[in-house]
ZAMARGU-4260 file (C-alpha; in steps of 0.2 Angstrom, whole numbers, plus 5000, padded with zeros to 4 digits):
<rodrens>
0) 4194/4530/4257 | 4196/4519/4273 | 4192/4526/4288 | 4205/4515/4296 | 4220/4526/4290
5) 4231/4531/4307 | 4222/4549/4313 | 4242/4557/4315 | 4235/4574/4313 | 4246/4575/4296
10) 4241/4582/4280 | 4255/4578/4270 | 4264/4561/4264 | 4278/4569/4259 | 4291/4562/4270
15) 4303/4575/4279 | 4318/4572/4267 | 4336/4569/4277 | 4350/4574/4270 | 4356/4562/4256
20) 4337/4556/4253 | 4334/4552/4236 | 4319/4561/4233 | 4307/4556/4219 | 4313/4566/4206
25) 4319/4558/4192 | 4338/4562/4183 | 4339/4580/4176 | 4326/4589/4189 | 4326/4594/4207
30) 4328/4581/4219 | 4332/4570/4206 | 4347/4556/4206 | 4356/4548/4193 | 4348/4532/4183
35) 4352/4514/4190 | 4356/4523/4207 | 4346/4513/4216 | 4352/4493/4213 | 4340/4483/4224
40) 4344/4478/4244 | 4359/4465/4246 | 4353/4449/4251 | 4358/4442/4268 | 4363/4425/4271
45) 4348/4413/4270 | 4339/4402/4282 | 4326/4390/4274 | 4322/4379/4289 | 4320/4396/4298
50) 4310/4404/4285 | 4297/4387/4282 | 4297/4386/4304 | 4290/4404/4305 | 4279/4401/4289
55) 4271/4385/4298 | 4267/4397/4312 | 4254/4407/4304 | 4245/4391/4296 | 4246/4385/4314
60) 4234/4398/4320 | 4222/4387/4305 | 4223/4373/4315 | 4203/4366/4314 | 4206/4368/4294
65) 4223/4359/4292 | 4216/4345/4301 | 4201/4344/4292 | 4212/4344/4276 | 4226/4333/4284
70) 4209/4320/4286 | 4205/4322/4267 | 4223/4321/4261 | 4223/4304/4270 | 4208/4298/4266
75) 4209/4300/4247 | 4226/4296/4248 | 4223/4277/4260 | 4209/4276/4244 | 4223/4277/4231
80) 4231/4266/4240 | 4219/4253/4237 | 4219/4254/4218 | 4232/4245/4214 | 4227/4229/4226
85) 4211/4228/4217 | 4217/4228/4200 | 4231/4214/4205 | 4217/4205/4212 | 4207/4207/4196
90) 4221/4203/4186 | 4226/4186/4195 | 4207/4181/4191 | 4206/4184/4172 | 4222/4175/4170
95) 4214/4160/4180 | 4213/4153/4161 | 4200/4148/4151 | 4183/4144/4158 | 4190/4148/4174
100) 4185/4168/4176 | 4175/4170/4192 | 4165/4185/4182 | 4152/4190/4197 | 4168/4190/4208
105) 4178/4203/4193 | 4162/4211/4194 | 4161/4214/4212 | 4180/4220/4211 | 4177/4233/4195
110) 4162/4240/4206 | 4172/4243/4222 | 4184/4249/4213 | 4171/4265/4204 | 4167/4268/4221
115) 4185/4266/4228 | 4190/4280/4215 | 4175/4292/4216 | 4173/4294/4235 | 4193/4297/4233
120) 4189/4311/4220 | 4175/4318/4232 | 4187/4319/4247 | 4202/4326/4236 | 4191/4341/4232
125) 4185/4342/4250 | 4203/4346/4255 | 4207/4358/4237 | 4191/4370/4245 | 4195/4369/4263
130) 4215/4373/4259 | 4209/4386/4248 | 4202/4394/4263 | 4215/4388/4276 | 4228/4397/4262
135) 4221/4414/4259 | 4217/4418/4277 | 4235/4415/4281 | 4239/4427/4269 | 4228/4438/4274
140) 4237/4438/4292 | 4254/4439/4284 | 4247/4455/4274 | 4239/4463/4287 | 4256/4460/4300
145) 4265/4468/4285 | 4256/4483/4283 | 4253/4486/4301 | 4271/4483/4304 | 4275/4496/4291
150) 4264/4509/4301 | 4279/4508/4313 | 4293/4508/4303 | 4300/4525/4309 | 4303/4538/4293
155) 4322/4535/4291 | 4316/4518/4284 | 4305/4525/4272 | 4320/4538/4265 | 4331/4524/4261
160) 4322/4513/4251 | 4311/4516/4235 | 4291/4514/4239 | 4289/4503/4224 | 4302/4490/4232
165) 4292/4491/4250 | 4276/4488/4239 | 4284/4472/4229 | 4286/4463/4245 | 4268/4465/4250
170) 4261/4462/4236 | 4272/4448/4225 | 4281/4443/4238 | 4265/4438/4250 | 4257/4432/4233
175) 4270/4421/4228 | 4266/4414/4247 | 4248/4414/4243 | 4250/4402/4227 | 4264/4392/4237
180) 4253/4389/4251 | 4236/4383/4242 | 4244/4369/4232 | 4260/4364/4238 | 4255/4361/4257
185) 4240/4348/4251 | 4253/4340/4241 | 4266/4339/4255 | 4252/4331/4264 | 4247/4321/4251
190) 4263/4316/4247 | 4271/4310/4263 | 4257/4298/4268 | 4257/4290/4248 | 4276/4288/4250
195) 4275/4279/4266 | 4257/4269/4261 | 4266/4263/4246 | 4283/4259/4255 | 4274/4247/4264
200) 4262/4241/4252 | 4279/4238/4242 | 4289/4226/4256 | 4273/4219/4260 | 4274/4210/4245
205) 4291/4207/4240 | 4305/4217/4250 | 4320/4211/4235 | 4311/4222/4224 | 4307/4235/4236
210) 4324/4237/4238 | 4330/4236/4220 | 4316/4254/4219 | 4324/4261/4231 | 4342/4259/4228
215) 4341/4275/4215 | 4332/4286/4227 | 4350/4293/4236 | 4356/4299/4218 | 4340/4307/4214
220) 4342/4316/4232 | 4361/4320/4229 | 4356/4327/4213 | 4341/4337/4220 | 4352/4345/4234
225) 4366/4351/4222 | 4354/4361/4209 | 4342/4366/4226 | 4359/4377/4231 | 4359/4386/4215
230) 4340/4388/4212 | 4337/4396/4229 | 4349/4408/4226 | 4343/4414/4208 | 4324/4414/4215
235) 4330/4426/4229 | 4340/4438/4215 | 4326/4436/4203 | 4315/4443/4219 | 4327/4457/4221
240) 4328/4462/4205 | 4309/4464/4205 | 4307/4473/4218 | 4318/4484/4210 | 4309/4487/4195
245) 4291/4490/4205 | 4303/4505/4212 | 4309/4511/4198 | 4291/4511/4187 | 4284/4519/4204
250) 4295/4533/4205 | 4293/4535/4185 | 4277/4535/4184 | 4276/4546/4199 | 4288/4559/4192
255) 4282/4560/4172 | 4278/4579/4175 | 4298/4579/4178 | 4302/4567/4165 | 4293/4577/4153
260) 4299/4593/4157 | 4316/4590/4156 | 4315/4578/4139 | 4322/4563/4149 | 4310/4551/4140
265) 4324/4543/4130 | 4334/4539/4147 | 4321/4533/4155 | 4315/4520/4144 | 4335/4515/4144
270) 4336/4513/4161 | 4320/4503/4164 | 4328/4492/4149 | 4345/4488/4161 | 4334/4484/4175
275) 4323/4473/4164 | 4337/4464/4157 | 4342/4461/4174 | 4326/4453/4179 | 4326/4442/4163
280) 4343/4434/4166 | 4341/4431/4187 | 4322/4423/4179 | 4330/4413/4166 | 4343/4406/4179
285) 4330/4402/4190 | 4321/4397/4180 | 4334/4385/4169 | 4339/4378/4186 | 4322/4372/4194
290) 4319/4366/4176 | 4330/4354/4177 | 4325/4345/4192 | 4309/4337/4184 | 4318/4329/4171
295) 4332/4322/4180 | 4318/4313/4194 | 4309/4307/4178 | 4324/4298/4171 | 4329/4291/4189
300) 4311/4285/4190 | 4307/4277/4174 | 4328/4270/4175 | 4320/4263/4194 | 4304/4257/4185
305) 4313/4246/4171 | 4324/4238/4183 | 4308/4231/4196 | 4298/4228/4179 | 4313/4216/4172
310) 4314/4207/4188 | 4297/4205/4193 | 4295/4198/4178 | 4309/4187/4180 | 4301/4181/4198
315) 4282/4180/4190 | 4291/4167/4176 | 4302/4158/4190 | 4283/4155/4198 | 4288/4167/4215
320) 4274/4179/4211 | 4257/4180/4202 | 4257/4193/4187 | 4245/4201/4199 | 4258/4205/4211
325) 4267/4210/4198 | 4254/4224/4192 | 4250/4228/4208 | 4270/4232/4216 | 4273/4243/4199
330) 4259/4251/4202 | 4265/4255/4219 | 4282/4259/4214 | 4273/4273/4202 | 4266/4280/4216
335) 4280/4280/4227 | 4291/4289/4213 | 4274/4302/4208 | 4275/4314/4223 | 4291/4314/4223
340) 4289/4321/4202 | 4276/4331/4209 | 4287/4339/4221 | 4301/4342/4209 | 4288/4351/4197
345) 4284/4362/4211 | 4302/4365/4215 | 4302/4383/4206 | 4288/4389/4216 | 4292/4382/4231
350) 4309/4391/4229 | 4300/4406/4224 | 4290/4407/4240 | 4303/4404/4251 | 4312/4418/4243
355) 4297/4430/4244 | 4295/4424/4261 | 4312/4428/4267 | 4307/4446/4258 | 4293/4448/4270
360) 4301/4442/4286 | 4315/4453/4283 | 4302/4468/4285 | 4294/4460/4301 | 4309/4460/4310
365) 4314/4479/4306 | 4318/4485/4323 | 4305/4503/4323 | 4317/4516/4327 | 4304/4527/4338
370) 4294/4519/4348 | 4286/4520/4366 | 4292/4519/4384 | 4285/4506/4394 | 4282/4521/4403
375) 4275/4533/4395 | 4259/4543/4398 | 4246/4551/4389 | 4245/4570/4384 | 4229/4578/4389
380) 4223/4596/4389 | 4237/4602/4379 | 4243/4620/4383 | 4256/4622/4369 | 4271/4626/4383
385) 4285/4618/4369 | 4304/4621/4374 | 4320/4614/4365 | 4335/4611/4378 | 4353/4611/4372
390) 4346/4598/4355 | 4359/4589/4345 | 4356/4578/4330 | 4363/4570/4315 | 4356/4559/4302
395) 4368/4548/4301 | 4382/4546/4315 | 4398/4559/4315 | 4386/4569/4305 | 4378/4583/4315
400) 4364/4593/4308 | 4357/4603/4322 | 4369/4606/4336 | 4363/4615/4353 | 4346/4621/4349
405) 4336/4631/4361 | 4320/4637/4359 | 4305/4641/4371 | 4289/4642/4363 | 4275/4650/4375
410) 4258/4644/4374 | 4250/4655/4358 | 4267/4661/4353 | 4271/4662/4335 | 4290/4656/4331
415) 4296/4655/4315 | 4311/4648/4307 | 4321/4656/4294 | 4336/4652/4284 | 4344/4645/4269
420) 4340/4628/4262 | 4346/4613/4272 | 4350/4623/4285 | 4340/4610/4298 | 4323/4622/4300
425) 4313/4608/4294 | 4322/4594/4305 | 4318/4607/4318 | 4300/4603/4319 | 4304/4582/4314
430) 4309/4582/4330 | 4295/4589/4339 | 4285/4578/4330 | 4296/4564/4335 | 4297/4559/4316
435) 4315/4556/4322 | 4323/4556/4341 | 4337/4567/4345 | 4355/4562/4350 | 4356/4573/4365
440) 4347/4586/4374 | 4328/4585/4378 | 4314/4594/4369 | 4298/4596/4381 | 4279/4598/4378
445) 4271/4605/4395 | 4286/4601/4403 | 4284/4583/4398 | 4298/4575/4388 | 4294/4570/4373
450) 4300/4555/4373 | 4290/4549/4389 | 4274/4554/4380 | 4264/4542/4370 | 4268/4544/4349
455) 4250/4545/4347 | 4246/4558/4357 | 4260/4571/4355 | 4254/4569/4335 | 4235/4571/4342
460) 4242/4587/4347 | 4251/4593/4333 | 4244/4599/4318 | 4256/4600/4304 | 4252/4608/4285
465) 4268/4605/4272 | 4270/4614/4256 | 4268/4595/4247 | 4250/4594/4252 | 4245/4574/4251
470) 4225/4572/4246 | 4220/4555/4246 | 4209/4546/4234 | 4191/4550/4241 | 4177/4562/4241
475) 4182/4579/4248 | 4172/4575/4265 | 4182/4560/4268 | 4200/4570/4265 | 4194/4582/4278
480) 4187/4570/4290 | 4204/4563/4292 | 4210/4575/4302 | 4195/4567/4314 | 4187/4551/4308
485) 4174/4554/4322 | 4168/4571/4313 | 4150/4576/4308 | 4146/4581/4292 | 4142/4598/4299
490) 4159/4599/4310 | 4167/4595/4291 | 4158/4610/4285 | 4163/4623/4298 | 4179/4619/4298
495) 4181/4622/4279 | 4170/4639/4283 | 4183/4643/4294 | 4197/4641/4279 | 4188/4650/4267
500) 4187/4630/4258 | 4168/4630/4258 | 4163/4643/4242 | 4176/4633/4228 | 4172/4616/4238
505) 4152/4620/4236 | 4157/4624/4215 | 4165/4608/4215 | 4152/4595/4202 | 4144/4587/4221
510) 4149/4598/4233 | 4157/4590/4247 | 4153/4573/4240 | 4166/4573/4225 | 4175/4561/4221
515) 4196/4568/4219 | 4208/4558/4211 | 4226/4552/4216 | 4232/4567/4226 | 4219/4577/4224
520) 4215/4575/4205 | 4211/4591/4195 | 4212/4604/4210 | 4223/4618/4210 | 4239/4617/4221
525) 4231/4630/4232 | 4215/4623/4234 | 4224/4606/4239 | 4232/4617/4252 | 4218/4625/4258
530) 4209/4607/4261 | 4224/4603/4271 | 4221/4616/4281 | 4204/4611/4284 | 4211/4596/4290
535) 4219/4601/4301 | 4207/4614/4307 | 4196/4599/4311 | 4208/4591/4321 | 4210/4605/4331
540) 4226/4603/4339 | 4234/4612/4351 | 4252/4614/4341 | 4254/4619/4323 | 4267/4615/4314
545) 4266/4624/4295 | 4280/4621/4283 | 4283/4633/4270 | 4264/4629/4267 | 4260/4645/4254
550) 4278/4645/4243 | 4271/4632/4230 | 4257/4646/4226 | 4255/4661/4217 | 4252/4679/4228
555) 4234/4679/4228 | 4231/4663/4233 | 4243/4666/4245 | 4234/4680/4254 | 4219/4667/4253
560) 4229/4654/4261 | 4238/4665/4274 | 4221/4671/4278 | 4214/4655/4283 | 4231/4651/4291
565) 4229/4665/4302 | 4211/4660/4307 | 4221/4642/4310 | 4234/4650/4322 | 4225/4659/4333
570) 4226/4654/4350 | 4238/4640/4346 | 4255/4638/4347 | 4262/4637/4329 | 4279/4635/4322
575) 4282/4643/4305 | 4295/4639/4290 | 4294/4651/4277 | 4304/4657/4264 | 4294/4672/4261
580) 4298/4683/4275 | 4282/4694/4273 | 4271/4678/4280 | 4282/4678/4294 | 4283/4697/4299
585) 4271/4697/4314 | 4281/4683/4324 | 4282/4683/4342 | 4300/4676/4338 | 4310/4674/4325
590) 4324/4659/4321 | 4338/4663/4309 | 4343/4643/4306 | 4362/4643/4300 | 4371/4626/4296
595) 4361/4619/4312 | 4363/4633/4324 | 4353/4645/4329 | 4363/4662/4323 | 4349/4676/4327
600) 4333/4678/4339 | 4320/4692/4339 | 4306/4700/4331 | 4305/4708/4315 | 4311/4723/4320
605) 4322/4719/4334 | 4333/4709/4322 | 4332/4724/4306 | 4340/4734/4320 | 4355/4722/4322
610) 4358/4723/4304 | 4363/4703/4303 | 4357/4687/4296 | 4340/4691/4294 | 4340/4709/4288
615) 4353/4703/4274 | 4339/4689/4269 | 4325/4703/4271 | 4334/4715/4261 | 4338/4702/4247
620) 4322/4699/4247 | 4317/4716/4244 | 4329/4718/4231 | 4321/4704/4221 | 4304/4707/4223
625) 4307/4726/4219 | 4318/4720/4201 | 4301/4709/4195 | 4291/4723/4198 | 4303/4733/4185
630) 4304/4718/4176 | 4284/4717/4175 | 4284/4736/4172 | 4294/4736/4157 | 4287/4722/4148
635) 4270/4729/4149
</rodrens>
């Protein structure tokens, strides 16, 4: 696991979830959404001088390299360039006729020729290894600028797009790039020199026939231009459309539990076939339409080539020209018409880049939603002092979902926060944590605004446990250790003493040392929750943040959990969301949450007494529990 992760003193990926947030559950269970509710992002008016501008800028930072290959594209291709006058020359002398073949001076020729060709070959592979490097650390710049870029996407980002599609654009997309890059920009190269080498070559040696080649080049550029129009436009939907289908398999793969549970395999596999069949028909356009550039230069070409061939000859009969000449200009005339070929059989993944490139850029110039002050300070020595001032805020404009919160959290206090689903508890402590910033009013840490304090330390200072605990792929050390990366084996193992983490991690096949799977492999939810709570027992903040962190579990790992969340919350100021109001029963202050607003305050017993809110939840609660202990009782 890397030890560059950010250190946000989380311990769960689960994003808090705003209203309308398509969660990963899949049609028929919780959370779920319909199949094919999800179609991809629109496309946005293209720029493709734009696009290959900013792509030029990351090679530029190559600079040393592209000019070490710009010297061996022009080397091997000036060395081409000689070919064909040497076999003109050598053609002129063995039709010198009979007896009158200068052999030594054929030799001579034939020999400079090998050598002509080979130190061209040696040079051509000089520039295919050093682009190779020039190539991949560019990507590797694009990459990194991605995924740090990501890091400060703000989470409202995150809710409204599928991960899979985010991960299609920093993987195909910046491959697509990658491949683009290492063969296309040496051909470029390549290509413009042998163009312009050859052009001259060609009117040095007779400028009617240079211009007879040329006079097909305008219709093979109109033609280009037309299909390029259409091909762009399939290469970006067949883009698209994959990143579509990378979200789609993510969120199935990562919710078969559901799929399963709830027989929707058959729906499933239906819905992947619509968004595959989508992807085949935007990949065969693109494809069908990049296609049929190649052919059409060929036959421009070969059309251009007959026409010089029939009049050089003409000339070589009239006696204006040698047959070496001859040779020699149609030589040149191939090579003038080949990059163009090779371009053309590029065009697809040309097209392709650009599109993915677009993709990418469209992520680098997200604007992050939070980010710091040019102002703002540090928080050291964190007391806990935490007040919420008047606070509105909405999801989405017009919208409100909290309106007129106040809260005053005393260093060490306990609050907790209680109510019905969606009634904004947990956007509550979103805000604290700045996962979101609010529309209006202030919410203060020490008397500091939140909002003129450094992201990363408010989080230092907040400890946050969720009920979907996220492990990450690594030995059990590591996940702890990332509530410190700094930590000591033996500051790892005191603080999963002081959970009660140490005796079932001890049990574990090696100890400390082994290895979980994706999201904490084969351990029980609880004991994925109590290693979050080492987590964050090790990072040791001064806030606690605990979202309904034990109602995933049953009752006795409950009291296992609450005990170690007790040991967690002493002396710390902690903010509680439980649904289970016995967890929540020794409070210094108690939130009833109702559509946004704060509808009760009190203890425990100061708000049984008023008979409201929270004594109708209480006694429901009672209720229940007492009705599945009869339940119990009768079955046994």
């Amino acid at each position: 696991m890397s030890e560059q992760r950010e250190t946000i003193q989380t311990t769960a990926s689960t994003q808090p979830q705003s209203p309308g947030h398509m969660g990963p559950g899949r049609p028929g269970g919780p959370g779920g959404h319909g199949p094919g509710s999800y179609m991809g992002p629109k496309e946005k008016p293209k720029n493709t001088g734009k696009t290959l501008k900013r792509l030029w800028a990351y090679l530029d930072k190559h600079r040393a390299g592209l000019i070490a290959v710009f010297i061996s594209v022009l080397a091997s291709s000036l060395l081409s360039l000689a070919g064909p006058l040497f076999i003109g020359k050598a053609i002129d002398l063995m039709t010198a006729g009979p007896g009158k073949v200068d052999f030594g001076k054929l030799w001579q020729i034939i020999l400079t020729l090998i050598g002509v060709y080979a130190v061209g070959t040696l040079f051509s592979w000089l520039q295919i290894f050093i682009m190779a490097r020039v190539s991949q650390d560019t990507v590797r710049d694009i990459r990194e600028e991605l995924f740090a870029k990501l890091q400060t996407l703000s989470l409202r980002y995150f809710d409204a797009r599928p991960h899979g599609e985010i991960m299609s654009r920093l993987t195909n997309d910046v491959e697509n790039i990658n491949t683009t890059l290492s063969s296309s920009v040496t051909q470029l190269f390549s290509s413009a020199i042998t163009v312009i080498g050859s052009l001259v070559m060609m009117i040095s040696m007779s400028p009617l026939l240079t211009l007879l080649a040329l006079i097909v080049i305008p219709v093979g550029l109109w033609a280009t231009s037309k299909i390029s129009v259409r091909t762009r436009k399939a290469f970006s939907s067949q883009q698209t459309e994959l990143g579509t289908l990378n979200g789609y398999i993510e969120e199935a793969v990562s919710g078969q539990r559901v799929v399963k549970a709830f027989g929707r395999e058959k729906a499933e596999i239906g819905e992947f076939d619509t968004i595959n069949e989508r992807l085949k028909t935007a990949g065969t356009s693109a494809q069908i339409y990049s296609g049929m550039v190649p052919p059409l230069m060929n036959f421009i070409n070969n059309v251009s080539y007959l026409v010089v061939a029939a009049a050089g000859g003409a000339l070589a009969i009239a006696g204006s020209f040698t047959v070496g000449v001859v040779a020699a200009f149609l030589s040149y005339s191939k090579q003038f018409a080949r990059p163009i070929n090779e371009i053309a059989n590029q065009f697809n993944m040309i097209q392709s880049a650009i599109a993915g490139a677009e993709r990418v850029f469209e992520v680098l110039d997200e604007v992050p939603e939070i980010v710091d002050a040019p102002d703002a300070v540090a928080l050291d020595k964190v007391s806990g002092d935490v007040q919420f001032q008047h606070v509105d805020f909405g999801y989405k404009v017009g919208e409100p979902v909290l309106k007129d919160i106040n809260i005053h959290a005393k260093p060490g206090q306990t609050i907790a926060l209680v109510g019905p689903t969606g009634a904004g508890k947990t956007t509550i402590v979103n805000l604290l944590t700045r996962f979101y910033d609010i529309d209006s009013g202030n919410i203060l840490v020490d008397g500091h605004d939140i909002r003129t304090l450094k992201k990363d330390s408010l989080r230092r200072s907040l400890g946050i446990v969720l009920q979907d605990t996220y492990l990450f792929r690594g030995s059990v050390r590591e996940n702890i250790r990332y509530g410190r990366l700094d930590a000591t084996d033996k500051e790892i193992e005191a603080a999963a003493q002081a959970c009660e983490a140490d005796d079932f991690i001890r049990h574990l096949p090696d100890g400390y040392d082994t290895v979980l799977g994706e999201d904490g492999g084969s351990l029980s939810q609880g004991q994925r929750q109590i290693l979050a709570i080492a987590r964050v027992v090790l990072a040791d903040p001064a806030i606690l943040i605990l979202d309904e962190a034990t109602s995933s579990v049953d009752t006795r790992t409950e009291v296992n959990i609450q005990r170690a969340m007790l040991a967690l919350m002493a002396g710390r100021t902690s903010f509680v969301i439980a649904h289970r109001l016995s967890t929540i029963r020794g409070a210094d202050m108690i939130l009833v949450i109702d559509h946004g607003q704060i509808v009760e305050r009190g203890t425990h017993a100061e708000l049984l007494k008023v008979g409201g809110a929270y004594a109708a939840l209480s006694n429901a609660q009672l209720r229940r529990e007492a009705e599945m202990r009869e339940s119990v009782n009768l079955q046994v």
